[in-house]
N, C-alpha and C positions, 0 to 999 in steps of 0.2 A: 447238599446244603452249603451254601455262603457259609465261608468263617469270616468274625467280626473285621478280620485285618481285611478281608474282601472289599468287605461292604462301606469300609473308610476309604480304602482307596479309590473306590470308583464313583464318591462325592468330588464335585469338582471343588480347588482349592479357593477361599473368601478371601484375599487380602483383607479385608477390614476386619476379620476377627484372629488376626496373628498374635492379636495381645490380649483376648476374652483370658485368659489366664491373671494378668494381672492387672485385671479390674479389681478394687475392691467389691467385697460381697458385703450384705447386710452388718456381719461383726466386723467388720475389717472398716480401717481410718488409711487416708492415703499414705500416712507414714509408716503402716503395718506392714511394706513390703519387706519381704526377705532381699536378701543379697545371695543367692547362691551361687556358687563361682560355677555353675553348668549352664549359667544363662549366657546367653549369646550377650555383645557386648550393646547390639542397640536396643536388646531388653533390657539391659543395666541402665542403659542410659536415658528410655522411659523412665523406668522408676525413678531414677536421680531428680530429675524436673516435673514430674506430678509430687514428688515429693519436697521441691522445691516451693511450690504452691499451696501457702498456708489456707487453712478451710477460710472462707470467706472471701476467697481470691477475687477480682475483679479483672474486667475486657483489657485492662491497662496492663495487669500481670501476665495476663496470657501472653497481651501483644510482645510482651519483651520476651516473656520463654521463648514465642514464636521465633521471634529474628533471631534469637538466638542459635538456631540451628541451621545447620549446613547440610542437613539430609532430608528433603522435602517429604518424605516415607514418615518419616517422626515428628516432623511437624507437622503431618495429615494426620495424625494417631494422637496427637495430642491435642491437637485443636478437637477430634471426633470425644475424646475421651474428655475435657471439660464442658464439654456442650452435652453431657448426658447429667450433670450435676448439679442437683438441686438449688434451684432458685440464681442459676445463672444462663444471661443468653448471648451471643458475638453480638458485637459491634460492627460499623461498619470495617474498621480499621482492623479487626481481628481479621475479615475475610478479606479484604487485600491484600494484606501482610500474608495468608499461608497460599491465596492465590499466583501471585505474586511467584512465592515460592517454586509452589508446582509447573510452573510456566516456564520459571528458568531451568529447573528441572527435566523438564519434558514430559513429565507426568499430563497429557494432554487430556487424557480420558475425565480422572479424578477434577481437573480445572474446569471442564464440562460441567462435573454434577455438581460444584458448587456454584457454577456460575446461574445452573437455573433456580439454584436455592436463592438468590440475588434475586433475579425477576420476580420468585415467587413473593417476596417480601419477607425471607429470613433475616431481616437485619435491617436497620436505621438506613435511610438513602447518603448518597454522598457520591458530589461531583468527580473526586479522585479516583472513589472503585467504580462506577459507572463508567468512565473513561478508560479506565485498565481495561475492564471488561469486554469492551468494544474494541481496545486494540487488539486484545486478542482476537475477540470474535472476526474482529476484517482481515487478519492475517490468515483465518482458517477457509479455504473453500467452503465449506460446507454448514457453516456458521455465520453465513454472510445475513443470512434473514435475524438473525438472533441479534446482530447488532442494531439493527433496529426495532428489533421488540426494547429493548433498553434504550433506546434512542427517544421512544412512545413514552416509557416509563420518565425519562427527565422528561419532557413536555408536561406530563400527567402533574409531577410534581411540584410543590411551592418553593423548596429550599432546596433542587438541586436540577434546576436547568442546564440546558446545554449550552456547554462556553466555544469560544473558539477553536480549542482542542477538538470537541466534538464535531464541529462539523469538518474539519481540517480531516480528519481521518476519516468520516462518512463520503465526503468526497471524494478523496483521492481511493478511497474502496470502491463507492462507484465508476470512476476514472479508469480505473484494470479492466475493467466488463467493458469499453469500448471498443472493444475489435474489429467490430466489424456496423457496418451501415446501420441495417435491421433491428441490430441488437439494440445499437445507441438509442436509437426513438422508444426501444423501450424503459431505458433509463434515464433519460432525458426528463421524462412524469417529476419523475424522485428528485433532479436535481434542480428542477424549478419548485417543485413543492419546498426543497430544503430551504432553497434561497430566499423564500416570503417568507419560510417558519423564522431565519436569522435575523429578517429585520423585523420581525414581529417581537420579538424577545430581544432586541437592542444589542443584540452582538454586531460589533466591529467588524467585519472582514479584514484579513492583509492582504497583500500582493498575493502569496502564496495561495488562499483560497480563490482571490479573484481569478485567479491564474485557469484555475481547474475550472469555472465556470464557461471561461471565456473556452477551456478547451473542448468542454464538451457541446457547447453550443457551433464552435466549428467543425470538432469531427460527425456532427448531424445537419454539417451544414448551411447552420439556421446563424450566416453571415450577421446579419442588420443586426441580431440581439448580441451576439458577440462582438460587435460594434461599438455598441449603446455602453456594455460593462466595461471594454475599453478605453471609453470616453469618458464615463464616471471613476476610475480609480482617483482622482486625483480630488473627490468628494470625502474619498476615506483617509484618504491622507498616504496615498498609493502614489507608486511611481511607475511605471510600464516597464519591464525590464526584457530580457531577451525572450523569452519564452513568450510574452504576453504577445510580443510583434509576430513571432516566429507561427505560433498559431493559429492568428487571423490569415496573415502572407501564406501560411499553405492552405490553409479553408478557400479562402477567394481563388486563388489557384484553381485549385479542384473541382469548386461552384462553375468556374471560365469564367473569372471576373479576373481577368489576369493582370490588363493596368491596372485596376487598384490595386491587386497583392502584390505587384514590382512597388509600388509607390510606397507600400509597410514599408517594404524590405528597403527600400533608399533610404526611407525617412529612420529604419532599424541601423543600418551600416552608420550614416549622417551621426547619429548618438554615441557609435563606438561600438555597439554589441555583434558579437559574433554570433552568428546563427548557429542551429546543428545542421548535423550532413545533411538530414532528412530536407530542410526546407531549402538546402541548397540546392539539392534536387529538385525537388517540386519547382522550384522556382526557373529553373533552368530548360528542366525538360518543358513547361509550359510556355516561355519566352520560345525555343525552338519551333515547338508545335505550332505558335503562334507568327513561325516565322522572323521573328525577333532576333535574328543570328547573333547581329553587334552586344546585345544587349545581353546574349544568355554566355556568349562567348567571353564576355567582360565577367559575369557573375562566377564563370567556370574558373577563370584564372584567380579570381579573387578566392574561392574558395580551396585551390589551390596553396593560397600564399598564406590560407587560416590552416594550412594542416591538415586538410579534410578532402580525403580523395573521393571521386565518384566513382561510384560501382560501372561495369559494360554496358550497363543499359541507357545511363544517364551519354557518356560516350556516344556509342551509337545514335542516340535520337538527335544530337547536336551533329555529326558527322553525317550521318545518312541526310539530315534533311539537308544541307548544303549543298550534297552530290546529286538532290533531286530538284535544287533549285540552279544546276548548270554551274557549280563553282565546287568542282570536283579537286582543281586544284589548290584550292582555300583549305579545304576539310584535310587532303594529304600533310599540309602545311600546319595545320592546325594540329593532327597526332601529330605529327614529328616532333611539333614546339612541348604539347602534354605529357611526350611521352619522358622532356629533359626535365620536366617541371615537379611531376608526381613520381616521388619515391616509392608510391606502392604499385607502380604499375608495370609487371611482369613480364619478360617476355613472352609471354604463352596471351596476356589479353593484348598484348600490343599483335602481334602476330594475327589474330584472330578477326580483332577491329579494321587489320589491313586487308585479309582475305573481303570480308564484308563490304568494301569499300569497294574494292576492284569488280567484283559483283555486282552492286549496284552503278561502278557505272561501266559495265558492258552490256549490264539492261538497259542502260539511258541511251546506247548508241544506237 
């Protein structure tokens, strides 16, 4: 036969009922707690702030016990523990404040279940925790649909639509997910749907959102419409800055629309901005590709002189195709000169790019 010590140990342990002890009971008033010097000190410290909370308390008093505290565990226990009290319910502001909490805490789980108490309609709507909520939900893998069920929920709503914040982080969450070709046309739906939902609701856009438009509509491709957004910032009171050019100039690129994407990229250099490595690349190896030697070999040393080395591959596609267009000694001339210019470039890929060059051309002979 189980002895009772059995049969408790082998319930699994509640965190939520760590304090069923000192709840008050039917005779008992929140000031009825004892002080016994065998309680632990964050039981003392419950009782201190329920006991702080004169009967008749309001969402305004909680909010303040709430911030008050620096152990997200007590402020889950105290916010659960006056939300069972008669004739009071949170606020918006109570559950961002102890969400809030738990999030800087790490308490991820507990931030979960209040967050679906949010969607369910435990509490008054409001732009502030709506947006909290969603930046968490885009930070989590696996809560990336959640932030759009509260995405739906301000749509649905009259007094807490979605601001710029909103879409600023719906975006750039769907922005992560484009990795790969396939995947972008399946997100793509979402970020043209977002885009009419914005100016349907009179939100502004910045650069920064424009920015994520224009990129997603490049890395799907879909050139002309990322065009079109780059043509209009200057409706919203937008300015095209490196990003916006860098974008298009690798989309075209990759489409083979390669004079136009040299021509971003002039008209991007022309203004001052410095590209990343990424489109220095692209830009480069498709000026090569395209045969374009003067033109990729001008962009190589240029991005050189911005501090941004190309990887072997970028290299190579500019060296090999010289040596397959019979100017085997331009290309030798050519590493010698990158190899005085680029400080990240190793003996081991200088060596390597030299083997591959001799190679290709005792194939050429």
């Amino acid at each position: 036969m189980q002895t009772m010590l059995s049969i408790i140990k082998s319930r699994p342990f509640n965190p939520l009922f760590r304090f069923i002890s000192l709840l008050p009971t039917a005779t008992t008033t929140p000031h009825s707690f004892s002080t016994s010097p065998s309680k632990t000190p964050l039981q003392n410290q419950f009782e201190t702030w329920i006991n702080h909370l004169k009967p008749g308390f309001t969402p305004s008093d909680v909010h303040r016990a709430l911030q008050a505290q620096s152990d997200p565990d007590l402020s889950l226990d105290i916010f659960r523990w006056t939300a069972q009290q008669r004739n009071y319910t949170h606020t918006h502001l109570t559950y961002l404040t102890v969400i809030k909490q738990l999030i800087a805490g790490r308490r991820y789980r507990q931030a979960e279940t209040l967050i679906h108490e949010v969607i369910a309609g435990a509490c008054d709507p409001s732009v502030e925790l709506y947006n909290a909520v969603i930046r968490f939900c885009c930070g989590r893998k696996f809560l990336f649909s959640l932030a759009f069920d509260v995405y739906k929920k301000m749509l649905r709503s009259e007094d807490s639509k979605p601001t710029l914040e909103t879409y600023s982080l719906l975006f750039n969450s769907l922005l992560r997910r484009f990795n790969k070709l396939n995947v972008c046309y399946v997100y793509l739906h979402s970020v043209r749907s977002m885009t009419k939902q914005m100016k349907a609701n009179g939100v502004i856009p910045d650069t920064f959102v424009l920015n994520m438009i224009i990129k997603a509509y490049s890395k799907c491709l879909e050139l002309d419409e990322a065009i079109k957004v780059f043509r209009d910032m200057g409706l919203y009171g937008c300015e095209p800055n490196a990003y916006s050019y860098g974008y298009i100039a690798k989309g075209l690129c990759e489409k083979g629309r390669v004079n136009q994407g040299f021509k971003f990229f002039v008209e991007m250099r022309d203004k001052g901005f410095v590209p990343s490595a990424s489109t220095y690349v692209i830009i480069v190896c498709s000026l090569a590709m395209n045969r374009r030697f003067e033109d990729a070999i001008e962009v190589l040393f240029d991005m050189l002189e911005n501090s941004k080395s190309p990887d072997h591959l970028t290299y190579k596609t500019v060296l090999e195709g010289l040596c397959r267009e019979g100017r085997a000694d331009g290309a030798f001339d050519l590493l010698d000169e990158c190899r005085k210019r680029d400080v990240n470039m190793n003996e081991k890929m200088y060596k390597a790019l030299l083997r591959e060059l001799h190679y290709i051309c005792r194939e050429g002979e």
